[in-house]
PyMOL Python script that loads the backbone (N, CA, C, O; Angstrom):
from pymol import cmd

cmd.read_pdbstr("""\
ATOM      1  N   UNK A   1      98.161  87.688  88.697  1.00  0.00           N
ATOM      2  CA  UNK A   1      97.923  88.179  87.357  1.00  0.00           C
ATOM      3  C   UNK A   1      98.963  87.654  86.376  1.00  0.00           C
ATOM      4  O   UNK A   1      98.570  87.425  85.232  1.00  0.00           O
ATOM      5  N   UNK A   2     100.139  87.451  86.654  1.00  0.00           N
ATOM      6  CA  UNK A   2     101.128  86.832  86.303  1.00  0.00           C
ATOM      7  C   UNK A   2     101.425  85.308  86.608  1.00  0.00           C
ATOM      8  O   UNK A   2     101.484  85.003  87.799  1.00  0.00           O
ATOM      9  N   UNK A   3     101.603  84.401  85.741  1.00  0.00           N
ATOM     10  CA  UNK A   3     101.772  83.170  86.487  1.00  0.00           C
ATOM     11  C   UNK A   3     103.494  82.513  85.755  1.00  0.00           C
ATOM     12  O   UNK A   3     103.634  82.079  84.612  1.00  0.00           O
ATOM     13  N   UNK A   4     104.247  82.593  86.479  1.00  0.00           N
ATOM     14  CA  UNK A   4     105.439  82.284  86.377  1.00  0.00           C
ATOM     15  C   UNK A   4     105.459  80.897  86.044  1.00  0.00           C
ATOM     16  O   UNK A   4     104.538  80.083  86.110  1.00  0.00           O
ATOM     17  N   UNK A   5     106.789  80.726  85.630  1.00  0.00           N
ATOM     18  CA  UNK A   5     107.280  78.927  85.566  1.00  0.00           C
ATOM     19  C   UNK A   5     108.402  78.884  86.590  1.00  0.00           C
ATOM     20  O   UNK A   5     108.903  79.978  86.847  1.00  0.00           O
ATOM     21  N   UNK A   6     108.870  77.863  87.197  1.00  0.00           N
ATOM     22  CA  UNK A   6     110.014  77.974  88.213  1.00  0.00           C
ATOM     23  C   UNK A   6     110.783  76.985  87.921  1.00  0.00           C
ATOM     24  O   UNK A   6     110.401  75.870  87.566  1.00  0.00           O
ATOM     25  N   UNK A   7     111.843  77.327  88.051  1.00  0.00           N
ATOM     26  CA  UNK A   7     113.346  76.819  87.710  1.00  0.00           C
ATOM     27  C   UNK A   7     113.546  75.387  89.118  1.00  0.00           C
ATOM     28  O   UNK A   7     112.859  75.466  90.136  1.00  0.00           O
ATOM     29  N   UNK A   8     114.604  74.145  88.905  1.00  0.00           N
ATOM     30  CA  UNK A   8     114.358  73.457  89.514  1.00  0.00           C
ATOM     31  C   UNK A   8     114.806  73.492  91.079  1.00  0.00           C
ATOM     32  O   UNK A   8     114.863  72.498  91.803  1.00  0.00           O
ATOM     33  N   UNK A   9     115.173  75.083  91.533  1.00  0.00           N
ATOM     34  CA  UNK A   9     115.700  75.716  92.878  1.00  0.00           C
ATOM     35  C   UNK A   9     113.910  76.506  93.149  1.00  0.00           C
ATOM     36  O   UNK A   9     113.537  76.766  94.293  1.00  0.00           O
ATOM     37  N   UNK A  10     113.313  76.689  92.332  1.00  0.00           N
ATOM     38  CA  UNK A  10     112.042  77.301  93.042  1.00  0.00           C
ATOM     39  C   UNK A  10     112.353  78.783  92.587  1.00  0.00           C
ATOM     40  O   UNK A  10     111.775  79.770  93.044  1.00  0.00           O
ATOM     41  N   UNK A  11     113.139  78.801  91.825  1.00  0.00           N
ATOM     42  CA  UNK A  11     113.080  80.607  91.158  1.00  0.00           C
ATOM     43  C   UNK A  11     112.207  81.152  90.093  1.00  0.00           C
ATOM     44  O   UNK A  11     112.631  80.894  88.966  1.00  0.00           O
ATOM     45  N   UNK A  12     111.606  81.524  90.116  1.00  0.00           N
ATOM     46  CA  UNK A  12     110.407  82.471  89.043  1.00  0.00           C
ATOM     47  C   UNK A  12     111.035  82.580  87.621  1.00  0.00           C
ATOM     48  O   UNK A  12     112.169  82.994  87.379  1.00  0.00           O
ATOM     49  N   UNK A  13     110.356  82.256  86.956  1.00  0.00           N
ATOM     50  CA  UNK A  13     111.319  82.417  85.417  1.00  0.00           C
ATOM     51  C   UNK A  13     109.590  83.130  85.139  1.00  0.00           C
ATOM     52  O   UNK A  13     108.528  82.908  85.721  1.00  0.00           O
ATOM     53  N   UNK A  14     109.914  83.959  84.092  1.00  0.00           N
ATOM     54  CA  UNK A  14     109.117  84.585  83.137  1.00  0.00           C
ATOM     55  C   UNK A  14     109.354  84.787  82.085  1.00  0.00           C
ATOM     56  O   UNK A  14     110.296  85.473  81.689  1.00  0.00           O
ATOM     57  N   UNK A  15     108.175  83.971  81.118  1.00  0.00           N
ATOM     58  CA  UNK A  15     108.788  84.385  79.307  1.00  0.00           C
ATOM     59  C   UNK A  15     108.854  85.975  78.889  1.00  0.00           C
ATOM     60  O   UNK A  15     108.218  86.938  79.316  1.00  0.00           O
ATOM     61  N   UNK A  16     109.786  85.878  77.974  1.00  0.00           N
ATOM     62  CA  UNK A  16     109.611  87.221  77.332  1.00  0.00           C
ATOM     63  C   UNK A  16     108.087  87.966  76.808  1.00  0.00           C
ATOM     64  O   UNK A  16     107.880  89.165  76.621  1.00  0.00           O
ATOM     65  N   UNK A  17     107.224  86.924  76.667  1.00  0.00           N
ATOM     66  CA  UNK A  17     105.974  87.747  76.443  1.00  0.00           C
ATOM     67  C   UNK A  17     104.919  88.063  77.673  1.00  0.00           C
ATOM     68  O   UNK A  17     103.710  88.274  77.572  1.00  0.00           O
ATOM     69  N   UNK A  18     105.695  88.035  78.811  1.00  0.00           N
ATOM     70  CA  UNK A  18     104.844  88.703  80.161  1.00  0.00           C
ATOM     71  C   UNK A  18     105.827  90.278  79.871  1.00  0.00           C
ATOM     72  O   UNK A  18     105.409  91.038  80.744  1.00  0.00           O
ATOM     73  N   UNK A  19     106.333  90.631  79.481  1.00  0.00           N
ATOM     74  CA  UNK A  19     106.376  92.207  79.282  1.00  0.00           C
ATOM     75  C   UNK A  19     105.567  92.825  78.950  1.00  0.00           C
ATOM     76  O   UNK A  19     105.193  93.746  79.676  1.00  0.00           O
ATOM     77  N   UNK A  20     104.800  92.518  77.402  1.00  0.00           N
ATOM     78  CA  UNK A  20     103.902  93.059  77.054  1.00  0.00           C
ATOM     79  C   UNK A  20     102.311  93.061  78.330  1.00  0.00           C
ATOM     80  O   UNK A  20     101.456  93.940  78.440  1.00  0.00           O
ATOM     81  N   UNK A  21     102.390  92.189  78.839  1.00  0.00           N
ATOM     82  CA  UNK A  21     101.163  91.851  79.847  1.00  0.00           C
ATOM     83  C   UNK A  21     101.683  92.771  80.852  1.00  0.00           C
ATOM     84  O   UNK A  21     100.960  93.720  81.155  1.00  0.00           O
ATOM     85  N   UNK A  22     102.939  92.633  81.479  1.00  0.00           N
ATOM     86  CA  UNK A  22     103.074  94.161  82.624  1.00  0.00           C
ATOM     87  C   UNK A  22     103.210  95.508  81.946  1.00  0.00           C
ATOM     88  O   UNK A  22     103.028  96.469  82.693  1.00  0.00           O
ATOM     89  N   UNK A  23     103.365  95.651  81.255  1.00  0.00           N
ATOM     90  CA  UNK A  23     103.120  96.939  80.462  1.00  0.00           C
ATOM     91  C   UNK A  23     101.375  97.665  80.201  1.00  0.00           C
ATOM     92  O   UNK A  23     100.956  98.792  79.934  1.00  0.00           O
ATOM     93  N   UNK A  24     100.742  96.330  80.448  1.00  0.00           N
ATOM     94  CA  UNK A  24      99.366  96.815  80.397  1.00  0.00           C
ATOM     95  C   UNK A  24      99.307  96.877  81.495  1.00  0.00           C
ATOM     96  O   UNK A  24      99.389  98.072  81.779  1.00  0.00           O
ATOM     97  N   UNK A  25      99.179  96.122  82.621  1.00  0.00           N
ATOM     98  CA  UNK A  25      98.565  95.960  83.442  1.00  0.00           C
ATOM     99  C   UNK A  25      99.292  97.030  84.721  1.00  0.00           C
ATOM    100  O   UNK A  25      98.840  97.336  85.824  1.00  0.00           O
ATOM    101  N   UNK A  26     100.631  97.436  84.018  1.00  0.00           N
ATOM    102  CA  UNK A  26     101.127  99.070  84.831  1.00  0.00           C
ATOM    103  C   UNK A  26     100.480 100.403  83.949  1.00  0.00           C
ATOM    104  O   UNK A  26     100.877 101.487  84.377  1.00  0.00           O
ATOM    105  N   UNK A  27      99.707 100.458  82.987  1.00  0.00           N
ATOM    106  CA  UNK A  27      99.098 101.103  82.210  1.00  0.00           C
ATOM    107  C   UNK A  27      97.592 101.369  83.255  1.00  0.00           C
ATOM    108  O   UNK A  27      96.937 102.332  83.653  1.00  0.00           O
ATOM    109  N   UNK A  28      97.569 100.156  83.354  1.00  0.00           N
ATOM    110  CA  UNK A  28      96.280 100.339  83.892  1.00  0.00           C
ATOM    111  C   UNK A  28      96.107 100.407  85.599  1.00  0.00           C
ATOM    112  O   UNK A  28      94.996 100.436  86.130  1.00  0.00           O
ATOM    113  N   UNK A  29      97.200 100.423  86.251  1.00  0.00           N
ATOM    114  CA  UNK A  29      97.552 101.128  87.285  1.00  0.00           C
ATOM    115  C   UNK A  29      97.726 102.577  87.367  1.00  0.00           C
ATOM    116  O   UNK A  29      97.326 103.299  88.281  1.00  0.00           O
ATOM    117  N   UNK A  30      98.355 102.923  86.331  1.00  0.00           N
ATOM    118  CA  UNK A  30      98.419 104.368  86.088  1.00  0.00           C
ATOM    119  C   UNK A  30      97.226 105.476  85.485  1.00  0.00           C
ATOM    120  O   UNK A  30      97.292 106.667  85.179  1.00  0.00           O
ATOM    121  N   UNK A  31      95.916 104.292  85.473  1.00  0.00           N
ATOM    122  CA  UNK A  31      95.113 105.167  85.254  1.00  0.00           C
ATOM    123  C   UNK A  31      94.380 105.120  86.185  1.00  0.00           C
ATOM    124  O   UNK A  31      93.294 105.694  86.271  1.00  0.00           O
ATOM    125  N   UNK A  32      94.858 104.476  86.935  1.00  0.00           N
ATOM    126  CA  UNK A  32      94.025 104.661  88.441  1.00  0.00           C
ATOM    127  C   UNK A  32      93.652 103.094  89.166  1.00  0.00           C
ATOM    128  O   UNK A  32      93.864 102.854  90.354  1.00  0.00           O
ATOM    129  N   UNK A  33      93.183 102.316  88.394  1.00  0.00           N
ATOM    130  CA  UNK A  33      92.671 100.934  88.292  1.00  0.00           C
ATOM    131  C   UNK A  33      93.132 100.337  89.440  1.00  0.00           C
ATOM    132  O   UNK A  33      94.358 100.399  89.528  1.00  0.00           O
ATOM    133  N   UNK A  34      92.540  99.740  90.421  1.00  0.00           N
ATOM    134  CA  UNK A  34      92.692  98.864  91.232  1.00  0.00           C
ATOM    135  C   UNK A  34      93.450  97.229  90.903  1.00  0.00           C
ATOM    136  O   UNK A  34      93.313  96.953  89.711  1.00  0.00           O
ATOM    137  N   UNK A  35      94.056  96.335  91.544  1.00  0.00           N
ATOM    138  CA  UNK A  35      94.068  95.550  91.376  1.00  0.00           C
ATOM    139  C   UNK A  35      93.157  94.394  91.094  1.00  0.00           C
ATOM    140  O   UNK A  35      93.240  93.472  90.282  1.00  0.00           O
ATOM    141  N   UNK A  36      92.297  94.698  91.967  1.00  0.00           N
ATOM    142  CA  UNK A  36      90.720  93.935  91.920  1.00  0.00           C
ATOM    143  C   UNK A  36      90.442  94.155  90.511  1.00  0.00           C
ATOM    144  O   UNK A  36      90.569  93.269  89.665  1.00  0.00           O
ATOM    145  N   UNK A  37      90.069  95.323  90.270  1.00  0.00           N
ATOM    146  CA  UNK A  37      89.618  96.025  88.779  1.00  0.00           C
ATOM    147  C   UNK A  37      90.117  95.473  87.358  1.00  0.00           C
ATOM    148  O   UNK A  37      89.557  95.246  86.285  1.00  0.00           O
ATOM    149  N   UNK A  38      91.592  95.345  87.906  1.00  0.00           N
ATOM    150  CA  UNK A  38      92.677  94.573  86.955  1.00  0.00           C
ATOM    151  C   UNK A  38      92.511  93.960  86.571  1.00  0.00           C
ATOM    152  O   UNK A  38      92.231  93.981  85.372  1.00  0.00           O
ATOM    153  N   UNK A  39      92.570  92.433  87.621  1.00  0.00           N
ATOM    154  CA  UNK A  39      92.193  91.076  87.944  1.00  0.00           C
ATOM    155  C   UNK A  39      91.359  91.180  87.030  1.00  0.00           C
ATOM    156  O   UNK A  39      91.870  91.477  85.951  1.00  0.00           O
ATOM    157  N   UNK A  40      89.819  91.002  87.024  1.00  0.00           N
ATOM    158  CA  UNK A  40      88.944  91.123  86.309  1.00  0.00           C
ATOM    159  C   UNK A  40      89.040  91.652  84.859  1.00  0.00           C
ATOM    160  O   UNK A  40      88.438  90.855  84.139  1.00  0.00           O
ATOM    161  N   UNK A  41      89.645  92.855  84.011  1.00  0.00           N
ATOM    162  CA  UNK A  41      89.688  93.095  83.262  1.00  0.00           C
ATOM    163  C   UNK A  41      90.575  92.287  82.583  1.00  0.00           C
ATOM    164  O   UNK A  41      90.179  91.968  81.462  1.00  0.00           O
ATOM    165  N   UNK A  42      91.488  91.923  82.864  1.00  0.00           N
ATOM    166  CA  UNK A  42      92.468  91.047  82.292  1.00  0.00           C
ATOM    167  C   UNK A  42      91.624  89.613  81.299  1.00  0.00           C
ATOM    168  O   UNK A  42      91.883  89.781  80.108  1.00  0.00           O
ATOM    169  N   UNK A  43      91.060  88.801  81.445  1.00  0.00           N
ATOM    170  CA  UNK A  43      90.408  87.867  81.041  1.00  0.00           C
ATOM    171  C   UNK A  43      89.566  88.358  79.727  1.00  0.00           C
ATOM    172  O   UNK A  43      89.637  88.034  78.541  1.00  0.00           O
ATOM    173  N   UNK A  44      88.829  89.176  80.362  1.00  0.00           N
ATOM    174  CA  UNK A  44      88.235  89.562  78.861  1.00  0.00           C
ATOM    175  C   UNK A  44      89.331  89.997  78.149  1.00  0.00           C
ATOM    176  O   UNK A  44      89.566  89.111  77.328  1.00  0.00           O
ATOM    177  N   UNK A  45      90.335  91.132  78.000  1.00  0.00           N
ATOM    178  CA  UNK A  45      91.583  91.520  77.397  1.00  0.00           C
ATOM    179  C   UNK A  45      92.122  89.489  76.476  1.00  0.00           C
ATOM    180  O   UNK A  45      92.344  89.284  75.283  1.00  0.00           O
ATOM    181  N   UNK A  46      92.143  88.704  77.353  1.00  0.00           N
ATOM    182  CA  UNK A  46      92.768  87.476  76.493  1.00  0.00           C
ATOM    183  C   UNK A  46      91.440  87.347  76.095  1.00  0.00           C
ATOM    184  O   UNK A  46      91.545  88.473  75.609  1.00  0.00           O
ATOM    185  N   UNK A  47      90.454  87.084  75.877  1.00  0.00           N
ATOM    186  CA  UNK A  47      89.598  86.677  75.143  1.00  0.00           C
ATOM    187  C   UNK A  47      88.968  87.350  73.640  1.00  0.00           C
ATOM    188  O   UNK A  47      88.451  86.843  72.644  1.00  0.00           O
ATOM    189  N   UNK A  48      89.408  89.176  74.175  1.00  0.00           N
ATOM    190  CA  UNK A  48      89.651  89.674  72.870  1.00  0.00           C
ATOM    191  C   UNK A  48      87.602  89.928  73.359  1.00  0.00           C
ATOM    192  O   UNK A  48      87.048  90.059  72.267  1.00  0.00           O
ATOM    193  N   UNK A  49      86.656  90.007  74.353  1.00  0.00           N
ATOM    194  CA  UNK A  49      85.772  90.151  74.539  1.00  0.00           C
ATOM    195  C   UNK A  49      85.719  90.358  75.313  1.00  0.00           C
ATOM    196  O   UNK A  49      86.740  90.002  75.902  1.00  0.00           O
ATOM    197  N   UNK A  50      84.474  91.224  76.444  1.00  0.00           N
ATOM    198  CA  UNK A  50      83.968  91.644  77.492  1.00  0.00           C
ATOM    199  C   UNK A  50      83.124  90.666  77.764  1.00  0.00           C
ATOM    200  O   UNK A  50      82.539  89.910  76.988  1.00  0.00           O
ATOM    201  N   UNK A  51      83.089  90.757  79.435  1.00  0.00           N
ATOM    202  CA  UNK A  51      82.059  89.718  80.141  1.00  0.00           C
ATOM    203  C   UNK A  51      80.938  90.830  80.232  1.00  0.00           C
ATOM    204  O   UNK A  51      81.019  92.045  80.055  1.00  0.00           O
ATOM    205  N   UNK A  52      79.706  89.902  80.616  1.00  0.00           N
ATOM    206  CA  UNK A  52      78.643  90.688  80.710  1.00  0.00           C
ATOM    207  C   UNK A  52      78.908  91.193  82.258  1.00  0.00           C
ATOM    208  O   UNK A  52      79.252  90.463  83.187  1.00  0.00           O
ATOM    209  N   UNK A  53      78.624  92.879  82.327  1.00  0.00           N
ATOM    210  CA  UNK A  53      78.634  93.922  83.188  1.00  0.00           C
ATOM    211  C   UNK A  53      80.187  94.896  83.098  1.00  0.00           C
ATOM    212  O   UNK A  53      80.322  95.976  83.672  1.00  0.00           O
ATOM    213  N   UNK A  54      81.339  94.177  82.188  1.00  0.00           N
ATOM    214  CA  UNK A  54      82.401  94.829  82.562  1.00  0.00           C
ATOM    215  C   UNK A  54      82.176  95.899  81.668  1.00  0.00           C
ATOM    216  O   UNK A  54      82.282  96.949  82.302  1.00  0.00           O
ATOM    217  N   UNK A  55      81.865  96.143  80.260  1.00  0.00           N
ATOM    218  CA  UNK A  55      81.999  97.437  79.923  1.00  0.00           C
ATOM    219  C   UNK A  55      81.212  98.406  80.193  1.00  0.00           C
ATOM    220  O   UNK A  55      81.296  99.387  79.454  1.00  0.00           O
ATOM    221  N   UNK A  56      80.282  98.432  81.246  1.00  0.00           N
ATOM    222  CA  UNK A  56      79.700  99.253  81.784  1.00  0.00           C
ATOM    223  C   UNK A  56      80.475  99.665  83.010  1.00  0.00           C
ATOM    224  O   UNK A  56      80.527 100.864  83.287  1.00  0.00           O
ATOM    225  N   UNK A  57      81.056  98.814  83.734  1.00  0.00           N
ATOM    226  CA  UNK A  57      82.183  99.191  84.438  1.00  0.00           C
ATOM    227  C   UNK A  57      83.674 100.210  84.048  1.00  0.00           C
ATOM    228  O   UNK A  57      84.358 101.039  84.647  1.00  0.00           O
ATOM    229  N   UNK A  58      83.661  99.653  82.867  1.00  0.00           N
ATOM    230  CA  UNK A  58      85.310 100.470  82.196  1.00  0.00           C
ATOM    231  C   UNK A  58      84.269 101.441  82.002  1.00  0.00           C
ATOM    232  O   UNK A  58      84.344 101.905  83.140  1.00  0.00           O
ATOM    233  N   UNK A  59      83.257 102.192  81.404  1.00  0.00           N
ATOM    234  CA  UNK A  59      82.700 103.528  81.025  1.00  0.00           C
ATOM    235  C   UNK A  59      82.889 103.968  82.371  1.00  0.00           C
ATOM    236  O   UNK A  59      83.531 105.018  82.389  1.00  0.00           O
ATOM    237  N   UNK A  60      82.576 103.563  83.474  1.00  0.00           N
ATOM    238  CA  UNK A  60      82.351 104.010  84.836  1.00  0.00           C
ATOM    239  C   UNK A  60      83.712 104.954  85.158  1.00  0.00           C
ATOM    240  O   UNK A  60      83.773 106.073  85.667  1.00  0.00           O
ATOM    241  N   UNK A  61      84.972 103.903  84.574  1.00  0.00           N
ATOM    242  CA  UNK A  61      86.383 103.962  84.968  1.00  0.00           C
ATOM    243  C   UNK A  61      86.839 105.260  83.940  1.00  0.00           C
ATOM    244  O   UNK A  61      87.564 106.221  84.198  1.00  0.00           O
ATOM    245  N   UNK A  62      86.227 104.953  82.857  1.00  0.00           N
ATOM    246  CA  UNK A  62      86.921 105.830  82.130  1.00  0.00           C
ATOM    247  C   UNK A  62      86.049 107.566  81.954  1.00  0.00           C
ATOM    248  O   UNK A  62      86.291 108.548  81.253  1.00  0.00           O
ATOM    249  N   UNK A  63      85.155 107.298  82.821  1.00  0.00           N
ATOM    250  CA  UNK A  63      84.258 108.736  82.713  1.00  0.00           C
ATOM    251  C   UNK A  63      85.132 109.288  84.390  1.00  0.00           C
ATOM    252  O   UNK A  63      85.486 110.457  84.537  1.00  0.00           O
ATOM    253  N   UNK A  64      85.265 108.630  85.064  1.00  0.00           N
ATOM    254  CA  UNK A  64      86.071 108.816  86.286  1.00  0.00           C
ATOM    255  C   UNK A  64      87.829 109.469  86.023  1.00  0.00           C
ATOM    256  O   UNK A  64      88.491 110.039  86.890  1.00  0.00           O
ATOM    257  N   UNK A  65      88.277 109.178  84.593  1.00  0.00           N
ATOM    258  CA  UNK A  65      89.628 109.549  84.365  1.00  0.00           C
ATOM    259  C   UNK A  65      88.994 110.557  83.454  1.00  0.00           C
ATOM    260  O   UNK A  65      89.720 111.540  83.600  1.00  0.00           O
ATOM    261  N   UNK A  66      88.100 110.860  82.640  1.00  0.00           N
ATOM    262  CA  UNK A  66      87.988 111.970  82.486  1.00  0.00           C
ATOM    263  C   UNK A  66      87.698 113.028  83.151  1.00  0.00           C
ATOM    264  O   UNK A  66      88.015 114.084  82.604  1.00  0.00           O
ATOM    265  N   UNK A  67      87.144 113.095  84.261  1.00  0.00           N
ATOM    266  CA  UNK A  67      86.942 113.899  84.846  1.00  0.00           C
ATOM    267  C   UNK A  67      88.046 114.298  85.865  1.00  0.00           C
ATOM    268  O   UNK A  67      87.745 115.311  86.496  1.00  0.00           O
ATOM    269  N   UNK A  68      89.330 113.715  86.202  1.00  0.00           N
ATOM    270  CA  UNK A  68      90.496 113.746  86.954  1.00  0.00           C
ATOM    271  C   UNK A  68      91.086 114.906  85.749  1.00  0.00           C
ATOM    272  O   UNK A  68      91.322 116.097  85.953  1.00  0.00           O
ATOM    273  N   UNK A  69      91.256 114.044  84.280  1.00  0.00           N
ATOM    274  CA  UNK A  69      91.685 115.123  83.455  1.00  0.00           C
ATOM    275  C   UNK A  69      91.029 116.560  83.401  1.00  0.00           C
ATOM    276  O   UNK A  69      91.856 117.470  83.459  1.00  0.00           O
ATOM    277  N   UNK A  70      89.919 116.882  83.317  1.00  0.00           N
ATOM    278  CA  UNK A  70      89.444 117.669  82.783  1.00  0.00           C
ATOM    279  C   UNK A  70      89.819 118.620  84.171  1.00  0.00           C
ATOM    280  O   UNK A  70      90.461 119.637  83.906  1.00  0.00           O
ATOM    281  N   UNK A  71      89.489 118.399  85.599  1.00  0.00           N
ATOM    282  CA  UNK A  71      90.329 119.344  86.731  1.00  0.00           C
ATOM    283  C   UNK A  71      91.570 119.342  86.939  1.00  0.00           C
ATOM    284  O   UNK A  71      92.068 120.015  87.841  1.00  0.00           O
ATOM    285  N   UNK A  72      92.323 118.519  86.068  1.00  0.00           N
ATOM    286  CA  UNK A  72      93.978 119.061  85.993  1.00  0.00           C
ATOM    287  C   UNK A  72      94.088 119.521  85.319  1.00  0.00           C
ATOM    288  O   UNK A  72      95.084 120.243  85.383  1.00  0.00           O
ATOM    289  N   UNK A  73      93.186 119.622  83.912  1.00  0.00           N
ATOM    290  CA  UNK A  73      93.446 120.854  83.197  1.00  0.00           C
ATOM    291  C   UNK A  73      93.155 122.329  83.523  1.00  0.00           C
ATOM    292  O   UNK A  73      93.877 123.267  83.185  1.00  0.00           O
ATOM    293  N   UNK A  74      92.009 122.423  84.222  1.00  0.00           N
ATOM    294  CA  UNK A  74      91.453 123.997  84.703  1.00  0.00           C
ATOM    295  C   UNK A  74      92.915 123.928  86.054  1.00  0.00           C
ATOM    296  O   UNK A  74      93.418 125.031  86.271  1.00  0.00           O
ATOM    297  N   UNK A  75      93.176 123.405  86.407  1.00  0.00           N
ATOM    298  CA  UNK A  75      94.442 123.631  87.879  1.00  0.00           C
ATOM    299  C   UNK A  75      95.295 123.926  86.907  1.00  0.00           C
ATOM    300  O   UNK A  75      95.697 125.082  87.038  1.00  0.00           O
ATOM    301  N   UNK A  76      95.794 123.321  85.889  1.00  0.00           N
ATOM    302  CA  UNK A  76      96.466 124.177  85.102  1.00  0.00           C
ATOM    303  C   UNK A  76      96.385 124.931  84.364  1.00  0.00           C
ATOM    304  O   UNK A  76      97.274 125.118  83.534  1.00  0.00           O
ATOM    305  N   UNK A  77      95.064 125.764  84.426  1.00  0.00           N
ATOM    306  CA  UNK A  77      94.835 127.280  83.745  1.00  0.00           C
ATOM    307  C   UNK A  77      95.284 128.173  84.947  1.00  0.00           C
ATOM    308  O   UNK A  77      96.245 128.934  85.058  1.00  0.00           O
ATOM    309  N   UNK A  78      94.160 127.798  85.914  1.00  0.00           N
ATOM    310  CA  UNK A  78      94.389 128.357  88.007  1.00  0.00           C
ATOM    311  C   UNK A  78      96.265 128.743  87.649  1.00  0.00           C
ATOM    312  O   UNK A  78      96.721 129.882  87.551  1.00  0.00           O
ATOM    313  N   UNK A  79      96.913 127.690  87.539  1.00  0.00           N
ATOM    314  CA  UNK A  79      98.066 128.010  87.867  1.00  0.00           C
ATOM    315  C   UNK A  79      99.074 129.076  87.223  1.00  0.00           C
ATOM    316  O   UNK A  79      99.945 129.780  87.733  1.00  0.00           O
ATOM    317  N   UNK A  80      98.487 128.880  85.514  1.00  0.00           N
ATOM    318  CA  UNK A  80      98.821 129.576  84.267  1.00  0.00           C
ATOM    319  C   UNK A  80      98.377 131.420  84.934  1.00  0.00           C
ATOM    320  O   UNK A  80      98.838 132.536  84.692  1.00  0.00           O
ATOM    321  N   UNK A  81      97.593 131.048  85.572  1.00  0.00           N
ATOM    322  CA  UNK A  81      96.995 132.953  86.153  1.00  0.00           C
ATOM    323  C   UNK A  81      97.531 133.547  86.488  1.00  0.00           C
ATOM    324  O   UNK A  81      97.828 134.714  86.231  1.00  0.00           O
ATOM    325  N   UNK A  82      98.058 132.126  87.880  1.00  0.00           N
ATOM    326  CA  UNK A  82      98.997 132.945  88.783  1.00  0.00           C
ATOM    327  C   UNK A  82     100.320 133.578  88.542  1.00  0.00           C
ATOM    328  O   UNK A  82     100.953 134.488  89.078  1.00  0.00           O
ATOM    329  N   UNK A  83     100.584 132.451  87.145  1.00  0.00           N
ATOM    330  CA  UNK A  83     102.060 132.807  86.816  1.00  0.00           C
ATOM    331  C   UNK A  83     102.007 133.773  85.999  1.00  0.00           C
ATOM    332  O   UNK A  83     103.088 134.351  86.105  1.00  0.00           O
ATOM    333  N   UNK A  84     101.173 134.447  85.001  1.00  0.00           N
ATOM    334  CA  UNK A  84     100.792 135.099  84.232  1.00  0.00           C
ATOM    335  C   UNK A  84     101.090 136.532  85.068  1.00  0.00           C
ATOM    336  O   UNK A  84     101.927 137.305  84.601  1.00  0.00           O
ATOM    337  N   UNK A  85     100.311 136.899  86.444  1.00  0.00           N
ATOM    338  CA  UNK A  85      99.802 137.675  87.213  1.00  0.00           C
ATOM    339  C   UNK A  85     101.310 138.231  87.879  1.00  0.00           C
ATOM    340  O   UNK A  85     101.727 139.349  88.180  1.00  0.00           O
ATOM    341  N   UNK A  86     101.834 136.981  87.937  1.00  0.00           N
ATOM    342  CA  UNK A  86     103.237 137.021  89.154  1.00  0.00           C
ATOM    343  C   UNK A  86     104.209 137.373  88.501  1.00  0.00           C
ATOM    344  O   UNK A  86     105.233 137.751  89.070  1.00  0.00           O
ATOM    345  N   UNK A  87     104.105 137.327  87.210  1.00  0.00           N
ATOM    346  CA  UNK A  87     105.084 137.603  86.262  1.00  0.00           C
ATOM    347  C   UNK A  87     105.422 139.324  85.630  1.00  0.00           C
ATOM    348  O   UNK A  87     106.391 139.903  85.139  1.00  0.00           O
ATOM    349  N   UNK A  88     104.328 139.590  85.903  1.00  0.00           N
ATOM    350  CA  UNK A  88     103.370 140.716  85.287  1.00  0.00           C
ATOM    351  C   UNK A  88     104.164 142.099  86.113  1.00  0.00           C
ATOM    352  O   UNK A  88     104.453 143.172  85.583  1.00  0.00           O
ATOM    353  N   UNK A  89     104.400 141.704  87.530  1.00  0.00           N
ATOM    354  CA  UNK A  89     104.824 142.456  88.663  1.00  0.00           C
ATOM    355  C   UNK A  89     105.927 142.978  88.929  1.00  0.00           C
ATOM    356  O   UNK A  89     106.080 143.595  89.983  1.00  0.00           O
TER     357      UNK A  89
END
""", "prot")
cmd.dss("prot")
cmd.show_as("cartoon", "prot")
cmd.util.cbc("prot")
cmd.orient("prot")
């Protein structure tokens, strides 16, 4: 996903503007995203366009992180009860 330049010992150099590119692409680890998933999304991201089938895929991805959210939010009501309840005593 990254493609380095190498120094004349064979050491990895990376420009300063692959930060911004791992910053997404740990963004999009953190929302769950596979590497595979990545891979793929990445290209359209430089093109500034979607290939045909991927944004039916990201809805897929992103109806999948809503729904992770929406049961960590009720686990954190569940939990709000208990403490509410435990507190109470």
């Amino acid at each position: 996903m990254l493609t380095p330049e190498h120094t004349p010992s064979g050491q990895r150099v990376y420009p300063e503007s692959t930060v911004g590119r791992v910053r997404l692409i740990r963004q999009l680890y953190a929302a769950g995203l596979n590497s595979r998933t990545v891979a793929v999304i990445l290209p359209s991201v430089d093109a500034g366009r979607a290939v045909p089938g991927l944004l039916a895929r990201l809805r897929t991805e992103r109806a999948r992180i809503s729904a992770g959210i929406a049961d960590l939010q009720e686990a954190g009501r569940l939990l709000d009860q208990v403490i509410d309840t435990s507190s109470c005593r």
